[in-house]
PDB file with SEQRES, HELIX, SHEET and CRYST1 records, atoms N, CA, C and O in Angstrom:
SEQRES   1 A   69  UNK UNK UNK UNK UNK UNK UNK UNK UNK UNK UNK UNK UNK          
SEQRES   2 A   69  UNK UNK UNK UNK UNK UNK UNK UNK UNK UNK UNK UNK UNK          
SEQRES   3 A   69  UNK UNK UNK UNK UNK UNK UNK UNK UNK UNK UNK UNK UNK          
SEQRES   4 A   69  UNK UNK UNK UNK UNK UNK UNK UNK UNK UNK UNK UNK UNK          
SEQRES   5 A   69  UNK UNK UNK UNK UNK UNK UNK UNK UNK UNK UNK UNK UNK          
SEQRES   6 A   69  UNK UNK UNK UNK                                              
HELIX    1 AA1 UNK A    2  UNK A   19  1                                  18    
HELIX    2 AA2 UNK A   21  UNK A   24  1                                   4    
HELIX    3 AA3 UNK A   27  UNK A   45  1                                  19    
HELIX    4 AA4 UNK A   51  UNK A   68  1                                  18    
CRYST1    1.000    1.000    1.000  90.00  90.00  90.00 P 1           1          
ATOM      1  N   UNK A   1     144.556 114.273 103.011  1.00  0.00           N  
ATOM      2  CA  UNK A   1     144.046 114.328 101.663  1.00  0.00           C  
ATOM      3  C   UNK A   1     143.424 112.991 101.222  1.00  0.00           C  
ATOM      4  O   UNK A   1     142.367 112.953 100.591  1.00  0.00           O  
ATOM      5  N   UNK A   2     144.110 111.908 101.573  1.00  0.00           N  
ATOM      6  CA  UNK A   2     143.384 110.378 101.125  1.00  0.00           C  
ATOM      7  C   UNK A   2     142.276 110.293 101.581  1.00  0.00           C  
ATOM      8  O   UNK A   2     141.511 109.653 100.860  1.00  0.00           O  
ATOM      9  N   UNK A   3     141.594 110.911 103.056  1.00  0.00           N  
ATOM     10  CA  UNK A   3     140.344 110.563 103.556  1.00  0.00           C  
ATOM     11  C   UNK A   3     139.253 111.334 102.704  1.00  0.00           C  
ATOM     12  O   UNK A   3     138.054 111.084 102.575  1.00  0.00           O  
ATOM     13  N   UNK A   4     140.060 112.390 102.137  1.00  0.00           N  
ATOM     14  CA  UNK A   4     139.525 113.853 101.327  1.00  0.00           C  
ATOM     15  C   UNK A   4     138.850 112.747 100.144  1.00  0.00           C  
ATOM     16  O   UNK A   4     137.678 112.571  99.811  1.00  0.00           O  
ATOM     17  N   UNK A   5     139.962 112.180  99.736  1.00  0.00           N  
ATOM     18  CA  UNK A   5     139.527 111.495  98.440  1.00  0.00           C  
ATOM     19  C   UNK A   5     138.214 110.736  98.088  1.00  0.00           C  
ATOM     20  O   UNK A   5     137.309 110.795  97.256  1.00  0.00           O  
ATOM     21  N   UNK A   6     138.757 109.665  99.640  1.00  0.00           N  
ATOM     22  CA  UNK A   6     137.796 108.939  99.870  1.00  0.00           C  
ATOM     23  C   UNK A   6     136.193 108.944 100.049  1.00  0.00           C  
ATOM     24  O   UNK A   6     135.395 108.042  99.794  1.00  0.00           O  
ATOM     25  N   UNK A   7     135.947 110.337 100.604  1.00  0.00           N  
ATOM     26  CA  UNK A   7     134.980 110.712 100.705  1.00  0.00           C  
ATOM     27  C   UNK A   7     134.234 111.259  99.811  1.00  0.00           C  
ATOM     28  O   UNK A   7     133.012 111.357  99.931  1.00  0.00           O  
ATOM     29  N   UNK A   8     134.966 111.713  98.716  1.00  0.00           N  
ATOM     30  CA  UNK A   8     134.485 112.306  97.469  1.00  0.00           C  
ATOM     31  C   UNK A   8     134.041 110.910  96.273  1.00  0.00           C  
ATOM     32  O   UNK A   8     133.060 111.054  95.543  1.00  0.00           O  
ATOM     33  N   UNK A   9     134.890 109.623  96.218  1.00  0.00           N  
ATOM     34  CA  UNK A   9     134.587 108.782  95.528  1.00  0.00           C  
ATOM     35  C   UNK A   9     132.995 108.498  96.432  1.00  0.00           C  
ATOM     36  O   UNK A   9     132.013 108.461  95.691  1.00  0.00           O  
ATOM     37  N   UNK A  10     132.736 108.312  97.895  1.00  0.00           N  
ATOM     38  CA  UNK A  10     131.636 107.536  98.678  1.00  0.00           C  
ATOM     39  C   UNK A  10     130.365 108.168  98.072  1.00  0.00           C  
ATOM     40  O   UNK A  10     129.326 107.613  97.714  1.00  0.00           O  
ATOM     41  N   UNK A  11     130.759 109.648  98.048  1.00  0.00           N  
ATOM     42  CA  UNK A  11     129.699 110.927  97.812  1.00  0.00           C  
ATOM     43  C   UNK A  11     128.951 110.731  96.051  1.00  0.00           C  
ATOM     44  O   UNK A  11     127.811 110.798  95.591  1.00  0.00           O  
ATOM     45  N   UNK A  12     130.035 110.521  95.608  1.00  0.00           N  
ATOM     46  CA  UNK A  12     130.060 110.840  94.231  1.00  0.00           C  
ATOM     47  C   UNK A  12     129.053 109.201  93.574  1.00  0.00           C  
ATOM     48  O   UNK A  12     128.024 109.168  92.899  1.00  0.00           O  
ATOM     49  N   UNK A  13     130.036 107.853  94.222  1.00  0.00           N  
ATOM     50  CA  UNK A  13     128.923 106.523  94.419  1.00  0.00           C  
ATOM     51  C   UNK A  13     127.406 106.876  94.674  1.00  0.00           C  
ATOM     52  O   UNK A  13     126.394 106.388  94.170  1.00  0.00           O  
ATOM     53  N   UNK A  14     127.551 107.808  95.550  1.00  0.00           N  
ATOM     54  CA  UNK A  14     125.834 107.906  95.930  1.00  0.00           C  
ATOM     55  C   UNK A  14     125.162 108.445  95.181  1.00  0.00           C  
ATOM     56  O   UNK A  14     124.087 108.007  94.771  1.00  0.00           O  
ATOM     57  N   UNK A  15     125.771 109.687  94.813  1.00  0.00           N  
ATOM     58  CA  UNK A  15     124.538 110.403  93.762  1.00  0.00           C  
ATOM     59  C   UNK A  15     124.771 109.547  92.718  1.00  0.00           C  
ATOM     60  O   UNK A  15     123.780 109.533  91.988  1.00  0.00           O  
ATOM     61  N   UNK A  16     125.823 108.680  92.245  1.00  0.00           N  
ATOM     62  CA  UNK A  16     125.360 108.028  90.637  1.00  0.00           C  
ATOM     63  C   UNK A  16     124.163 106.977  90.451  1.00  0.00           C  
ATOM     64  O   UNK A  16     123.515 106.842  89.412  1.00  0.00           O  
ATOM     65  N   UNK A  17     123.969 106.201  91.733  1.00  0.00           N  
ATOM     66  CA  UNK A  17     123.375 105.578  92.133  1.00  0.00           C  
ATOM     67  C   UNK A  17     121.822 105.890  92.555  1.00  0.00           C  
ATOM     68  O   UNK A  17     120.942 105.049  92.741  1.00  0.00           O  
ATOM     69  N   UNK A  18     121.729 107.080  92.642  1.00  0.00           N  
ATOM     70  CA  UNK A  18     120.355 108.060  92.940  1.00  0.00           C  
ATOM     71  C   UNK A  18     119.700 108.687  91.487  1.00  0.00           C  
ATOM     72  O   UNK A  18     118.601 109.098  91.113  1.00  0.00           O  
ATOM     73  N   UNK A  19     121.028 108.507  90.922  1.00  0.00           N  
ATOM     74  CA  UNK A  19     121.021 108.584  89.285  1.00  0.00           C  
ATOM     75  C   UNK A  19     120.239 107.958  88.646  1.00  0.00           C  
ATOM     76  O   UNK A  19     119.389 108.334  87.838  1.00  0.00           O  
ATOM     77  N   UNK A  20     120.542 106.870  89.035  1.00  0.00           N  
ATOM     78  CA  UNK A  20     120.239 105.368  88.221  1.00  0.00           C  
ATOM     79  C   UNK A  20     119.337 105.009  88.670  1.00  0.00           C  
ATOM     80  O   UNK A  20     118.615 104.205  88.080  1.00  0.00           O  
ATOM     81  N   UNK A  21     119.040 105.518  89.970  1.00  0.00           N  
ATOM     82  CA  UNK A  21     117.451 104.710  90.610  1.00  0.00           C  
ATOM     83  C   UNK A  21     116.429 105.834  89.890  1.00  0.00           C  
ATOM     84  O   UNK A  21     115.308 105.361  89.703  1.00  0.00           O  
ATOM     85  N   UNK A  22     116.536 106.766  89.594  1.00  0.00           N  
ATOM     86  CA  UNK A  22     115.496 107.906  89.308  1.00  0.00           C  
ATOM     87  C   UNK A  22     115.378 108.162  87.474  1.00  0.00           C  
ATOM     88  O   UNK A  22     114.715 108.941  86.789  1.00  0.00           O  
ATOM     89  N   UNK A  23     116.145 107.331  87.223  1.00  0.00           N  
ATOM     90  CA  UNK A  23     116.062 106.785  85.614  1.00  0.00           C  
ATOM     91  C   UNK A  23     115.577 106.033  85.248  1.00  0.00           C  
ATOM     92  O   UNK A  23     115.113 106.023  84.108  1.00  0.00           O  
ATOM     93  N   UNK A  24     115.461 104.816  86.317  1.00  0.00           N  
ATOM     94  CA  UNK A  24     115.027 103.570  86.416  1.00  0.00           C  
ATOM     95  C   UNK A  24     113.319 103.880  86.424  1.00  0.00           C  
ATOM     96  O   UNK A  24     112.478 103.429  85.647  1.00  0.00           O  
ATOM     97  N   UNK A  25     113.139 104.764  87.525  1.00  0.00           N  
ATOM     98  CA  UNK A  25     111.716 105.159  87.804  1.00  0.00           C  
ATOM     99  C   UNK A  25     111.183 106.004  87.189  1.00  0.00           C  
ATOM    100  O   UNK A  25     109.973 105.974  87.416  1.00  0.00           O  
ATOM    101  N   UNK A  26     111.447 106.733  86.538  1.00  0.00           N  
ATOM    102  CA  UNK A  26     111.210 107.268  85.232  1.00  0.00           C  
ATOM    103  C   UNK A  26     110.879 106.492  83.930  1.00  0.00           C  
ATOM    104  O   UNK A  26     110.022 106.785  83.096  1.00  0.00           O  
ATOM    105  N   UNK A  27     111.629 105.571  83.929  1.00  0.00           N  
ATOM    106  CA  UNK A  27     111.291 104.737  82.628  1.00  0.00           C  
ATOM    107  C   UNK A  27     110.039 103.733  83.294  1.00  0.00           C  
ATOM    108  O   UNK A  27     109.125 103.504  82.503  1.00  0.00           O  
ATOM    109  N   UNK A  28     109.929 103.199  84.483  1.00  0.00           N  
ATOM    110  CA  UNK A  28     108.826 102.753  84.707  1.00  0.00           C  
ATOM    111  C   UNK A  28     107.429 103.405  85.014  1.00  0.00           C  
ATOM    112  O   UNK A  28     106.369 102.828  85.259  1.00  0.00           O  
ATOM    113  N   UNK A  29     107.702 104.808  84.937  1.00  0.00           N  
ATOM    114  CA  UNK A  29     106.147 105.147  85.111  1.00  0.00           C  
ATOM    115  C   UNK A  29     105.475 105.451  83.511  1.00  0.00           C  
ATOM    116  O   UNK A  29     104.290 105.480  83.177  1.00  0.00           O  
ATOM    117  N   UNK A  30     106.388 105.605  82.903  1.00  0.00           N  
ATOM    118  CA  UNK A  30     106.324 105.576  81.354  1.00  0.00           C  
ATOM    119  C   UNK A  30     105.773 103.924  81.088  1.00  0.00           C  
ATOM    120  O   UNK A  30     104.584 103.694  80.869  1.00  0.00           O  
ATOM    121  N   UNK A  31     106.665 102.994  81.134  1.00  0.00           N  
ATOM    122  CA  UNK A  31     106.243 101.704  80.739  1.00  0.00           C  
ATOM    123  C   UNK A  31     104.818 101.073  81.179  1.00  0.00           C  
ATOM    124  O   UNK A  31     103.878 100.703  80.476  1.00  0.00           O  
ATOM    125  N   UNK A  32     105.043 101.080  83.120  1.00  0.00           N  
ATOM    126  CA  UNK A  32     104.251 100.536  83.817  1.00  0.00           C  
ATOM    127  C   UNK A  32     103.242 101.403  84.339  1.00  0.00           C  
ATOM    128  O   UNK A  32     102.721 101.013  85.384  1.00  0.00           O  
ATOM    129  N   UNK A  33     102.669 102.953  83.656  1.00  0.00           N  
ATOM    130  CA  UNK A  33     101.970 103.457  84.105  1.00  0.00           C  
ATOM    131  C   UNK A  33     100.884 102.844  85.675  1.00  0.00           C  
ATOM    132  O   UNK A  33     100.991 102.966  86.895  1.00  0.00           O  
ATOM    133  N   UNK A  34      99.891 102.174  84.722  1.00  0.00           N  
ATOM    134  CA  UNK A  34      98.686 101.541  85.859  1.00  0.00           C  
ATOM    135  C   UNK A  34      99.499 101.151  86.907  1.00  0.00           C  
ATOM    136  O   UNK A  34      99.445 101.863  87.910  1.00  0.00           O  
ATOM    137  N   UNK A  35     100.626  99.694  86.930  1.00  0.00           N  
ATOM    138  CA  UNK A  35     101.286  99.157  87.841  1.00  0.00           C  
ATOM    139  C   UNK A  35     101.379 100.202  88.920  1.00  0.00           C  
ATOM    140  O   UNK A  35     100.817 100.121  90.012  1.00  0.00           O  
ATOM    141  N   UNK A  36     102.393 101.515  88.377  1.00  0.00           N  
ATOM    142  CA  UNK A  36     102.781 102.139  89.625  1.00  0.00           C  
ATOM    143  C   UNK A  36     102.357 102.810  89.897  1.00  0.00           C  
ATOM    144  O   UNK A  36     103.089 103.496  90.609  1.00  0.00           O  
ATOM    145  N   UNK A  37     100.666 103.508  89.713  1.00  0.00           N  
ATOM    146  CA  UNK A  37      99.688 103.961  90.448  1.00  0.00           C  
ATOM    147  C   UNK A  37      99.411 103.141  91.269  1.00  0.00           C  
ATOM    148  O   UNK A  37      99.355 103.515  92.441  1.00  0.00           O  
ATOM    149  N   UNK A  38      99.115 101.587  90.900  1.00  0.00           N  
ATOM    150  CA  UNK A  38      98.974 100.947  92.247  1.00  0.00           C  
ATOM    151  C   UNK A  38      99.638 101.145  93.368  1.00  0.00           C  
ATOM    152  O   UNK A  38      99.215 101.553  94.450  1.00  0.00           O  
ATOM    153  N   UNK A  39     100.660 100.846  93.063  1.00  0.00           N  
ATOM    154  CA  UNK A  39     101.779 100.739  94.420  1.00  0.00           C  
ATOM    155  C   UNK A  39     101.534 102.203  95.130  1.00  0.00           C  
ATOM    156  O   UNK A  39     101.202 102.209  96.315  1.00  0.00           O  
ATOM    157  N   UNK A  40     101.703 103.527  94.374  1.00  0.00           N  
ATOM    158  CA  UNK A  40     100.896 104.432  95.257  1.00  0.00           C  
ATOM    159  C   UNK A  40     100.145 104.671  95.767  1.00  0.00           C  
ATOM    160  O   UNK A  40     100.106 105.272  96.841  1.00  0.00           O  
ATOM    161  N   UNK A  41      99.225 104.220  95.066  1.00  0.00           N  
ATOM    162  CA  UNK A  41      97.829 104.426  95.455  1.00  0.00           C  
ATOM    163  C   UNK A  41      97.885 103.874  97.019  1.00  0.00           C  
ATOM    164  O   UNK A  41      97.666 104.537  98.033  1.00  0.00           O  
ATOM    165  N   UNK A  42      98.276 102.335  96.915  1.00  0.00           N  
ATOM    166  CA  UNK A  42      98.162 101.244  97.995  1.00  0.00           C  
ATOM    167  C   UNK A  42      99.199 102.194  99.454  1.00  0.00           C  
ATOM    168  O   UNK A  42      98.811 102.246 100.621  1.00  0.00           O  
ATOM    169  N   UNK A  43     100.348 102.751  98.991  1.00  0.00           N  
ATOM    170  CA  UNK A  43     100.976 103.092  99.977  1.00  0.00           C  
ATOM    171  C   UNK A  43      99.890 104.470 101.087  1.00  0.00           C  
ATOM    172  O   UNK A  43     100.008 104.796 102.268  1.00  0.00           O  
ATOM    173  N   UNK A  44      99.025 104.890 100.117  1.00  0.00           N  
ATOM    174  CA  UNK A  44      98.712 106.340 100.359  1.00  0.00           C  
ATOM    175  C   UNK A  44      97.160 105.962 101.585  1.00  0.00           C  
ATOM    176  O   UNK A  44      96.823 106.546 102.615  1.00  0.00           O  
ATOM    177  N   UNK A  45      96.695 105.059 101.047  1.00  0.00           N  
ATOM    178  CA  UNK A  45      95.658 104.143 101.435  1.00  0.00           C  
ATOM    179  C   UNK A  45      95.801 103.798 102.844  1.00  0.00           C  
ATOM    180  O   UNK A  45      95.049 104.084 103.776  1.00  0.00           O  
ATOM    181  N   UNK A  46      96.873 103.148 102.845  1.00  0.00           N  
ATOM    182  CA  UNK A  46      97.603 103.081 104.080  1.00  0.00           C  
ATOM    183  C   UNK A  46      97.279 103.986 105.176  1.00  0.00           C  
ATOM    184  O   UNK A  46      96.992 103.731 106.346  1.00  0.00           O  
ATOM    185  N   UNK A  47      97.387 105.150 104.528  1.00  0.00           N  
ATOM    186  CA  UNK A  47      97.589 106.064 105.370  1.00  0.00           C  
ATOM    187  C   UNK A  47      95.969 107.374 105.824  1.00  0.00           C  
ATOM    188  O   UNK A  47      95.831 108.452 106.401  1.00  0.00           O  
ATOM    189  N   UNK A  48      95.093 106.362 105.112  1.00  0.00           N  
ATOM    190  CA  UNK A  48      93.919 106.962 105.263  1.00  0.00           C  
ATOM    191  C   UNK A  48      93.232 107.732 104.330  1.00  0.00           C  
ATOM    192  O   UNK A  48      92.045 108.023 104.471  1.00  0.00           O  
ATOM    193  N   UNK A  49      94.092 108.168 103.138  1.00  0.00           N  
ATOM    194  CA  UNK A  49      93.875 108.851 101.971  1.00  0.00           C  
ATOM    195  C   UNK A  49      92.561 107.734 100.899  1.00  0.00           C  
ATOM    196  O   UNK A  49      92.724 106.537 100.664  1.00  0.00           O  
ATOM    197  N   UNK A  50      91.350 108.590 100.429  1.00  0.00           N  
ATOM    198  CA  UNK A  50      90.762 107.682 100.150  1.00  0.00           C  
ATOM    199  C   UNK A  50      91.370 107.131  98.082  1.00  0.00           C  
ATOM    200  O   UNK A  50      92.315 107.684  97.518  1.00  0.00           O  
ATOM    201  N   UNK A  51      90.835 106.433  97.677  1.00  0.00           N  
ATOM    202  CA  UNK A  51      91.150 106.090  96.074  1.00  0.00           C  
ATOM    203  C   UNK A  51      90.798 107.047  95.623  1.00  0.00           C  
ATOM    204  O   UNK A  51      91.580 107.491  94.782  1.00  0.00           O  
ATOM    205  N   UNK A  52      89.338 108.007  95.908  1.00  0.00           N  
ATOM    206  CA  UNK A  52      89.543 108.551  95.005  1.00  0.00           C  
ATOM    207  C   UNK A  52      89.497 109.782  94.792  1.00  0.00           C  
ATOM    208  O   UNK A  52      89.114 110.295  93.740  1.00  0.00           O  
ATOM    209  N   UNK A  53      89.959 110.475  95.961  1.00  0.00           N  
ATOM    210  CA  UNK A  53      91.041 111.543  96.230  1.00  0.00           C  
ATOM    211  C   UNK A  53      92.404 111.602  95.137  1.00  0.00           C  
ATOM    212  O   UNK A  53      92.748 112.604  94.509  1.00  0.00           O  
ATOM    213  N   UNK A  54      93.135 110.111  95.094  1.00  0.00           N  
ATOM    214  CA  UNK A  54      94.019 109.818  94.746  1.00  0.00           C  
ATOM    215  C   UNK A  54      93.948 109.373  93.284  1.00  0.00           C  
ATOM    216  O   UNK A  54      95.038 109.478  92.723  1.00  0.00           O  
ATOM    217  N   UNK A  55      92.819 108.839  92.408  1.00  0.00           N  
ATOM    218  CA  UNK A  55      92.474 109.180  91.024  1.00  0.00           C  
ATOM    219  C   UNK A  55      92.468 110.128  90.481  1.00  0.00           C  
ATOM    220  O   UNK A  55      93.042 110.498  89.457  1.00  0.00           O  
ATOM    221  N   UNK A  56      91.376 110.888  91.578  1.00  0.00           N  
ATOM    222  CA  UNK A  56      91.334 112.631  90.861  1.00  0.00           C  
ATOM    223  C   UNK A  56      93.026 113.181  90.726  1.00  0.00           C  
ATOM    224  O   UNK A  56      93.538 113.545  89.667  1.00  0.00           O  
ATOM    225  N   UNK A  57      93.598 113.145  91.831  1.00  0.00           N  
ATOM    226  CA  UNK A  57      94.839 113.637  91.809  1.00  0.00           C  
ATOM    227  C   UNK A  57      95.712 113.237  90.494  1.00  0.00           C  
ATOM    228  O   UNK A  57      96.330 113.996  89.747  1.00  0.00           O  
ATOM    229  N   UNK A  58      95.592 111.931  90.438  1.00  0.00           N  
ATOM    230  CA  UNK A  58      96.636 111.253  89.417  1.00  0.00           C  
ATOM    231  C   UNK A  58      96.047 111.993  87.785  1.00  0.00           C  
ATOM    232  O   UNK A  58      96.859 112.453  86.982  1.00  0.00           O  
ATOM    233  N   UNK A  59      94.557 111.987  87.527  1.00  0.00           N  
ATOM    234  CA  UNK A  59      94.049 112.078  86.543  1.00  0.00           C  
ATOM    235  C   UNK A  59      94.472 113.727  86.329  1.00  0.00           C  
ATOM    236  O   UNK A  59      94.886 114.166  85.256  1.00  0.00           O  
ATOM    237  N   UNK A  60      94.334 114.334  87.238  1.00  0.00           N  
ATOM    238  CA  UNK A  60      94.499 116.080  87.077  1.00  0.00           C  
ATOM    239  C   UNK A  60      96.029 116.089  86.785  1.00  0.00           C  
ATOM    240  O   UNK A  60      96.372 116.751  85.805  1.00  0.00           O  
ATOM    241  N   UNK A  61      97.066 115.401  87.546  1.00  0.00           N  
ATOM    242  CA  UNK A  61      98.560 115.890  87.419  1.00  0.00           C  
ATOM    243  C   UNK A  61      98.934 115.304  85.842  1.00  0.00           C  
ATOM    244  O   UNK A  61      99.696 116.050  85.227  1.00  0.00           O  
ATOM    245  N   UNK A  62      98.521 114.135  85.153  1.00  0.00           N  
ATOM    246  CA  UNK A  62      98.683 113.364  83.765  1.00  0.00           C  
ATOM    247  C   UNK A  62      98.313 114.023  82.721  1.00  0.00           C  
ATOM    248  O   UNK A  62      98.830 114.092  81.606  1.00  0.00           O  
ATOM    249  N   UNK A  63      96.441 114.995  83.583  1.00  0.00           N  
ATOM    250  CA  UNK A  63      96.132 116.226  82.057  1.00  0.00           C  
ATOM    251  C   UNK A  63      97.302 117.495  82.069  1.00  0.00           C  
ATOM    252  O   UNK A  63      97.714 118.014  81.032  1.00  0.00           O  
ATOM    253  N   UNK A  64      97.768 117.902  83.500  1.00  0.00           N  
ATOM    254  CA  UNK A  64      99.056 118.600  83.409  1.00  0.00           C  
ATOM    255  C   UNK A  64      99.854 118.256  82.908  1.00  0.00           C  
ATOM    256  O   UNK A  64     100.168 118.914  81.916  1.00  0.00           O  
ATOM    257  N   UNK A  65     100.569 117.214  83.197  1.00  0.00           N  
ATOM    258  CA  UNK A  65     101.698 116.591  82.254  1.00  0.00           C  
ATOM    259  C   UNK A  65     101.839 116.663  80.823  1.00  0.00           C  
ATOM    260  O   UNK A  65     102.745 117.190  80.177  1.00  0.00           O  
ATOM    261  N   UNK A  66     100.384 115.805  80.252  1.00  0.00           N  
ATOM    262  CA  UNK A  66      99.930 116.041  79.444  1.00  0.00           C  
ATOM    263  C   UNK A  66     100.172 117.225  78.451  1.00  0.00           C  
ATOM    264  O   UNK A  66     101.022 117.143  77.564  1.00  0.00           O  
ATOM    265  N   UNK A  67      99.334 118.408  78.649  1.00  0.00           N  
ATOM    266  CA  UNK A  67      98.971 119.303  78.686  1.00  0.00           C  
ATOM    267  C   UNK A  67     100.670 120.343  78.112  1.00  0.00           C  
ATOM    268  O   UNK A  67     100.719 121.110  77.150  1.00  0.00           O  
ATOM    269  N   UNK A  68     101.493 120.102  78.787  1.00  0.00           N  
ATOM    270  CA  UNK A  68     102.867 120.965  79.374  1.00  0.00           C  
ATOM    271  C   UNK A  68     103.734 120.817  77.967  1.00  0.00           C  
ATOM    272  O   UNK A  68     104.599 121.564  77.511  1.00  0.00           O  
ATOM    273  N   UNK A  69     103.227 119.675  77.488  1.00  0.00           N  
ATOM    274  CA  UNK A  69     104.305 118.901  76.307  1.00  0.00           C  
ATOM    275  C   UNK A  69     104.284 119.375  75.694  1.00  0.00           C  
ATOM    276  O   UNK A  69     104.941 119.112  74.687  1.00  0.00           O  
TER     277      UNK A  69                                                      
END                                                                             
């Protein structure tokens, strides 16, 4: 039963913590909009995706967002 326990506090650490990171990032795409298009943008780039593939995208999902409220 103690390992039982144990494993439930490790489990339970993780999701609060997945919690807190996805609250965190939430409040920064609110704050830091532009900022963290960059950082996407830049990661996506990376990968061969052109900018502005990735404008259109951002601009269409924000009039959704938008839009939903």
């Amino acid at each position: 039963m103690p390992m039982l326990a144990g494993e439930y506090v490790s489990v339970s650490s993780l999701s609060d913590t997945a919690d807190i990171d996805l609250a965190r990032e939430r409040q920064e795409l609110i704050d830091l909009p532009n900022e963290k298009l960059e950082v996407f943008a830049a990661a996506f780039v990376e990968r061969d995706v052109s900018k502005q593939l990735l404008l259109k995208s951002h601009l269409e999902h924000t009039h959704e967002t938008t839009c939903s409220r």
